[in-house]
C-alpha positions as CSV (number, residue, x, y, z in Angstrom):
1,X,0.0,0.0,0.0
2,X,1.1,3.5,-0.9
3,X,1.4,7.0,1.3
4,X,1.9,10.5,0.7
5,X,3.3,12.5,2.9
6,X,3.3,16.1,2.3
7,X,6.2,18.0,3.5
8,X,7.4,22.1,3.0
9,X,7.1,22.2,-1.1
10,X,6.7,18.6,-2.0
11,X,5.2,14.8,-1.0
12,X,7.0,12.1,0.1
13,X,5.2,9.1,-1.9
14,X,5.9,6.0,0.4
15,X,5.1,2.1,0.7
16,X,4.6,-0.6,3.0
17,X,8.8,-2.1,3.2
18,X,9.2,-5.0,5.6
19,X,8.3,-4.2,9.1
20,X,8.1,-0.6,8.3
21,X,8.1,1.9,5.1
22,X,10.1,2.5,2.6
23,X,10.2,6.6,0.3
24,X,9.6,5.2,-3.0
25,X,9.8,8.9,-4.6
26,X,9.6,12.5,-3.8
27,X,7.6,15.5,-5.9
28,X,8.1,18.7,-5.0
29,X,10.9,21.8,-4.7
30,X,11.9,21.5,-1.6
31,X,15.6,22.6,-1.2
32,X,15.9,21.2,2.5
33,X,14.0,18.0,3.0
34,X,13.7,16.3,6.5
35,X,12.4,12.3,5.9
36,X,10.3,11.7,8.8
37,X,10.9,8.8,11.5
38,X,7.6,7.8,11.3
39,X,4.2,8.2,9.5
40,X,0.8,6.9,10.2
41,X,-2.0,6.0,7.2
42,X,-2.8,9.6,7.5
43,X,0.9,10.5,6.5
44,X,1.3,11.9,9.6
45,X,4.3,12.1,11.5
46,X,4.5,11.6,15.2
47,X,6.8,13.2,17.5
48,X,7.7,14.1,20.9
49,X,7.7,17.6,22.1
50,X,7.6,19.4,25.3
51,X,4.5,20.0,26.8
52,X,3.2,23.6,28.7
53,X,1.8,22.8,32.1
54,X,-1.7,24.1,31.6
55,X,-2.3,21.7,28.1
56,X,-1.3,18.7,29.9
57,X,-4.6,17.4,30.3
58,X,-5.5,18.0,26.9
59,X,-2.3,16.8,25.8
60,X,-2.6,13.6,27.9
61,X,-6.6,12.4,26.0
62,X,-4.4,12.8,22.6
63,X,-1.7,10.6,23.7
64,X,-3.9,7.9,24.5
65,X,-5.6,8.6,21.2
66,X,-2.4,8.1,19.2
67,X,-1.8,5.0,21.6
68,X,-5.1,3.2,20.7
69,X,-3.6,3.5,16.8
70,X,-0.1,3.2,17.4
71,X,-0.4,0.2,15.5
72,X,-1.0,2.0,12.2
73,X,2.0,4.0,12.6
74,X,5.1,3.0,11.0
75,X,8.9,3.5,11.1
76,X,10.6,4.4,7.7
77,X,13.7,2.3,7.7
78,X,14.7,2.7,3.5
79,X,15.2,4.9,1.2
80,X,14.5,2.9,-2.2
81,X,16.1,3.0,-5.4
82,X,16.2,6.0,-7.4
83,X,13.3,7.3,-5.1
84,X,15.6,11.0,-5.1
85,X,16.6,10.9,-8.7
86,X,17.1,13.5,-10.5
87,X,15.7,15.6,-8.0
88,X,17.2,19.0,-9.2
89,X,16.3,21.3,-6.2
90,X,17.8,19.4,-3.2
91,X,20.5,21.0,-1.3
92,X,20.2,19.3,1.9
93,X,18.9,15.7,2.5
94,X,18.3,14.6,6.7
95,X,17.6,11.1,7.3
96,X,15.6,9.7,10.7
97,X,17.4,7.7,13.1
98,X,15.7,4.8,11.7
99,X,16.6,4.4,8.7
100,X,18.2,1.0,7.9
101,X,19.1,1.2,4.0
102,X,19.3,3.0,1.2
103,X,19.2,2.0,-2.3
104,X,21.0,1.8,-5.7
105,X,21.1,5.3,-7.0
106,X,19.4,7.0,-4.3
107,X,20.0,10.2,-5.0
108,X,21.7,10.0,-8.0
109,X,21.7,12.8,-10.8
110,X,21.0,15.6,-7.7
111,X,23.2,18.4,-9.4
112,X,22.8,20.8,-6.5
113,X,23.4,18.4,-3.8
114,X,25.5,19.7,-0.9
115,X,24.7,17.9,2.1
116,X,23.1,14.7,3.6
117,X,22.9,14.3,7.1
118,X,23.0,10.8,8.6
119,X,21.8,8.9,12.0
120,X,25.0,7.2,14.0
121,X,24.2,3.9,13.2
122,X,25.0,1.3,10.5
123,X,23.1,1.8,6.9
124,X,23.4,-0.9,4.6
125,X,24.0,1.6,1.3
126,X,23.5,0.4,-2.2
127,X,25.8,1.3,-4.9
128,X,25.9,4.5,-7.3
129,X,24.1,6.5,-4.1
130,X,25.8,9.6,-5.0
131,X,26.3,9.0,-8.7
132,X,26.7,12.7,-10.7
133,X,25.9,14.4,-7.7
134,X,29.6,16.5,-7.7
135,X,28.6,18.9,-5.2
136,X,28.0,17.1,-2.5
137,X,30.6,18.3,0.2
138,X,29.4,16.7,3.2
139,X,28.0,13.3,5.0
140,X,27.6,14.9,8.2
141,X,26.8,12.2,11.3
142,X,25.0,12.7,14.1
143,X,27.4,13.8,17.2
144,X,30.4,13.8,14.7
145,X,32.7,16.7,13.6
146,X,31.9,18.1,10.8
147,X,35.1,17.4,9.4
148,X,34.4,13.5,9.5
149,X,31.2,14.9,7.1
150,X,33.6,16.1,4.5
151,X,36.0,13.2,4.7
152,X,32.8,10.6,4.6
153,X,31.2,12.3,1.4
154,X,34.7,12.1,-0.7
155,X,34.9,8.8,0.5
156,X,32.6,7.6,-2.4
157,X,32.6,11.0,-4.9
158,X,36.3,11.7,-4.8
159,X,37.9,8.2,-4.0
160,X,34.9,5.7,-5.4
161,X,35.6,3.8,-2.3
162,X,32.4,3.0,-1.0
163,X,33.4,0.5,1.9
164,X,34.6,3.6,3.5
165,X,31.1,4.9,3.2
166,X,30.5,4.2,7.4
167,X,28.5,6.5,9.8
168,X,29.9,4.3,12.7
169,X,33.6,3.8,11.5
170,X,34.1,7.3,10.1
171,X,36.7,9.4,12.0
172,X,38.4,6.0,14.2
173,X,42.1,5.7,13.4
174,X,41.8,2.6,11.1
175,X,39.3,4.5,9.4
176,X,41.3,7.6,8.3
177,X,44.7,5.2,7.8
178,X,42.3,3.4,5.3
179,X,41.3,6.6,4.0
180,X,44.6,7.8,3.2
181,X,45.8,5.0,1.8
182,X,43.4,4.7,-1.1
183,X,44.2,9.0,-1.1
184,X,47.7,8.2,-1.7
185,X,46.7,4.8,-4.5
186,X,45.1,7.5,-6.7
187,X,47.6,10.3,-6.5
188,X,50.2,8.0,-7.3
189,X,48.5,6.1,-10.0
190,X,50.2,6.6,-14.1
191,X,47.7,9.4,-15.3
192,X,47.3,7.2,-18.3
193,X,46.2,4.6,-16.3
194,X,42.7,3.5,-17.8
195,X,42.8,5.3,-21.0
196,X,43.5,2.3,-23.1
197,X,40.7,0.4,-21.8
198,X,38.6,3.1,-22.3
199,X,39.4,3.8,-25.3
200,X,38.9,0.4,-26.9
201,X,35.0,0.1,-24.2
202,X,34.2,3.2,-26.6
203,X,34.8,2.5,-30.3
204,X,31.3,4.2,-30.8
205,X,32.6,7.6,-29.9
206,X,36.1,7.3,-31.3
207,X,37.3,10.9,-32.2
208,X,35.4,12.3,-29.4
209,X,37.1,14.5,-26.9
210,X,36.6,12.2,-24.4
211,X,38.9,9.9,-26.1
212,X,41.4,12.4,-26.6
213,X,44.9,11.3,-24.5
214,X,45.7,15.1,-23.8
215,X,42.2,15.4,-22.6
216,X,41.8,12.3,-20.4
217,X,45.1,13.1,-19.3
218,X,43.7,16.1,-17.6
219,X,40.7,15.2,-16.1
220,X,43.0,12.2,-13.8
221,X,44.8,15.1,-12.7
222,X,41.7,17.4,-11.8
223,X,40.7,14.4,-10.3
224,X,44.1,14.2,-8.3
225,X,43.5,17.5,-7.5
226,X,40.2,17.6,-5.7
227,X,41.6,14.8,-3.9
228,X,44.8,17.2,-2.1
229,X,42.7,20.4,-2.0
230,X,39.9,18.4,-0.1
231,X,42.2,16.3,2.4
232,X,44.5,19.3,3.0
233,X,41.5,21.4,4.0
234,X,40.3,18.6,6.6
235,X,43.7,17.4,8.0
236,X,42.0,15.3,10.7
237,X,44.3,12.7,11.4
238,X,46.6,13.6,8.2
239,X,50.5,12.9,8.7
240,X,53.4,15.4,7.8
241,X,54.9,13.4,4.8
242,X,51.5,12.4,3.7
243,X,50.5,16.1,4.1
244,X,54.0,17.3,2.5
245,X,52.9,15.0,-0.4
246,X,49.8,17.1,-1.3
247,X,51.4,20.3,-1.0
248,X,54.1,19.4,-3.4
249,X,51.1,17.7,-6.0
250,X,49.4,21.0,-5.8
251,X,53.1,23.3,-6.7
252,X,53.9,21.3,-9.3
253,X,50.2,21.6,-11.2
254,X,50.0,25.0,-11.1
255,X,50.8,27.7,-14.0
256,X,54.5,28.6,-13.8
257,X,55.6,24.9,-13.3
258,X,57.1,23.0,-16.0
259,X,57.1,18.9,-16.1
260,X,61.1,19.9,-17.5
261,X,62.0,22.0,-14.3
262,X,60.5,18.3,-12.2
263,X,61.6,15.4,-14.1
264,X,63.5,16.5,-17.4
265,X,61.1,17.6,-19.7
266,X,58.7,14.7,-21.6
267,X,60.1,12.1,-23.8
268,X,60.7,14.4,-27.1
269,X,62.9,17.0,-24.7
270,X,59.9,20.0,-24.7
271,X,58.4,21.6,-21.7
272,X,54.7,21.0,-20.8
273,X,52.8,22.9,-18.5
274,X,51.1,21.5,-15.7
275,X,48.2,23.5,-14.6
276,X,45.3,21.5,-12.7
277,X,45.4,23.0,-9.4
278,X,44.7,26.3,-11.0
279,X,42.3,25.0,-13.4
280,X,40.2,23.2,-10.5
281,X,40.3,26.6,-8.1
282,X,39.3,29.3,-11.3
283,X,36.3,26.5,-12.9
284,X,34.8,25.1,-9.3
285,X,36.0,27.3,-6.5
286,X,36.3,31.2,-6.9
287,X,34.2,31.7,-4.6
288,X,35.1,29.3,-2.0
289,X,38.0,31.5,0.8
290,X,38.8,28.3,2.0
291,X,40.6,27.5,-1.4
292,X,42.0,30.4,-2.8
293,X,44.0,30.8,0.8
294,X,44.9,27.3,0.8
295,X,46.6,28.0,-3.0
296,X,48.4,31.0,-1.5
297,X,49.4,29.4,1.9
298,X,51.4,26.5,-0.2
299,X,53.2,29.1,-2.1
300,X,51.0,28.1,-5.6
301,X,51.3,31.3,-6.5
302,X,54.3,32.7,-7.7
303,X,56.1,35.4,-9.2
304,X,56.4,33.6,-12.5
305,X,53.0,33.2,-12.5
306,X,50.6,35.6,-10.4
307,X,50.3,38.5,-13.8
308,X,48.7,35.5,-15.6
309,X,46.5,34.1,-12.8
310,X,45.8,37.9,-12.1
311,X,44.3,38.0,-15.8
312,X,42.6,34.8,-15.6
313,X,40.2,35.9,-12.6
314,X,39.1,38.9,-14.4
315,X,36.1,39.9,-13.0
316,X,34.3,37.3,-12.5
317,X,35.6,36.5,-8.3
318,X,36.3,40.0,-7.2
319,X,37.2,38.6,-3.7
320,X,39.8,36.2,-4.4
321,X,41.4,39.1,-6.8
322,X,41.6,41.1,-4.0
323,X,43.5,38.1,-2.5
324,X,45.8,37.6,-4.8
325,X,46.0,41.6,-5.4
326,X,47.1,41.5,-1.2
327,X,49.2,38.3,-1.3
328,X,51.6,40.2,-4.3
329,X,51.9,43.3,-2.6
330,X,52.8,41.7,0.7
331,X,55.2,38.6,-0.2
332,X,56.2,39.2,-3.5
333,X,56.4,42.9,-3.7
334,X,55.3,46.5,-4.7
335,X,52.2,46.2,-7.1
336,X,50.1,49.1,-8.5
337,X,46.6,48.1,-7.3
338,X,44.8,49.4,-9.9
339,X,46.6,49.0,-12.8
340,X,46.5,45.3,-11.7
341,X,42.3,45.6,-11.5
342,X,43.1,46.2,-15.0
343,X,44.7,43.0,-15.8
């Protein structure tokens, strides 16, 4: 049997799921969406609250009203597959404390996806859960830091490691050690690791751009990329060499840094330039502070390079110019101000 349960801008369609119910789908706009614990036939959800002196005894003839049809009220304990697909308006997803599972695909295809909050207890999660849903920054968990969050959401969109996906394990020691070491399998992976078998998977779009070496060859690196801007931002648990690591990854893809100046130059003896951490700050993160200090505080920009990065910005992030504008007058030296607004 099926249920709707109408929340802020939307319904929550839901069906009867083992001993409790399962959200099949969801209609609506809303951009923060609370699934309830429980909902009775009416799609109403109960809850405790406090109660003012003088309503007790009203209060008390409704509770034995709700206790004489407790048994039509059920728990929801899954969130099915696909039930959030595609849903293009959700920012912020909270899940009850009894929730037990969620499904293949869950919430797959939610472009604006930022957050989804999670009970402390074990979820049995299906796979693709998060699948195209690159904004998603955090999995915070109930009495956790929300540093854990960050780290647990990368887990599966940055690292595709999905048996680190764990509300209970996330943030132990093992847990971050295991973290780190599938970091550190990926940043030190061939970047042309994978192209050839993609390449002959996809004889259908031969020629495309996606099946371009110098192409593909960037994308692993963006993807390296996210990878030491997001762990250097939440160094919970992060060691100094491990931590050294990222910073160096990050110097040596940025504008002003030649593969020659590192390892010799590429096979046929000419310079290439290396310029994903730059690329991945300017396209995703000009507005992020977090990031644009972060590139500073490594030393990612340089004299060699800051006139070009200057003219990159534009106009478009007027607050990290103003970043960079400081940063040049006060490490690297005397700058005009304006003329630089120019640039």
């Amino acid at each position: 049997m099926e249920y709707r349960y109408a929340v802020k801008e939307g319904v929550l369609i839901l069906k009867d799921y083992k001993k409790g119910l399962e959200v099949v789908s969801y209609e609506g706009e809303d951009i923060y969406l609370t699934i309830p614990e429980s909902v009775d036939i009416e799609g109403k959800a109960f809850a405790k609250e406090a109660i003012p002196a003088e309503d007790r005894e009203e209060r008390e003839s409704t509770e034995e009203e709700a206790a004489e049809k407790k048994v039509l009220c059920k728990s929801v304990i899954s969130i099915g597959k696909k039930a959030m697909l595609s849903c293009k308006s959700l920012r912020q997803v909270r899940l009850p404390k009894s929730i037990e599972e969620v499904g293949d695909w869950a919430f797959a295809y939610c472009d604006s996806l930022r957050e989804i909050c999670l009970p402390g207890r074990e979820i049995r999660f299906g796979k693709g859960i998060f699948r195209e849903c690159g904004r998603v920054r955090f999995a915070t968990v109930e009495g956790k830091h929300r540093d854990i969050g960050a780290l647990l959401a990368a887990a599966v969109t940055l690292l595709d490691a999905p048996y680190l996906f764990s509300p209970v394990r996330c943030g132990e020691e093992d847990w971050l050690r295991q973290w780190d070491a599938r970091m550190l399998q990926i940043l030190r992976a061939a970047d042309q690791d994978g192209y050839s078998k993609m390449v002959l998977c996809g004889e259908e779009d031969y020629g495309s751009k996606e099946n371009n070496l110098d192409y593909f060859l960037n994308q692993k690196r963006k993807s390296k990329v996210r990878i030491a801007y997001m762990r250097l931002l939440y160094p919970l648990g992060l060691k100094d060499d491990v931590k050294e690591e990222l910073e160096n990854y990050l110097r040596e893809h940025t504008a002003g840094m030649n593969v020659s100046e590192r390892e010799g130059g590429n096979a046929g003896g000419e310079a290439c330039i290396w310029d994903e951490t730059w690329q991945v700050l300017l396209e995703e993160h000009g507005e992020d502070a977090e990031y644009y200090k972060l590139f500073t505080g490594i030393g990612c920009l340089r004299e060699d390079n800051i006139d070009r990065i200057l003219s990159d910005t534009g106009g478009e992030y007027p607050e990290m110019k103003a970043w960079f504008l400081k940063y040049k007058e006060e490490t690297i030296g005397y700058t005009d101000f304006f003329a630089d607004l120019m640039i």
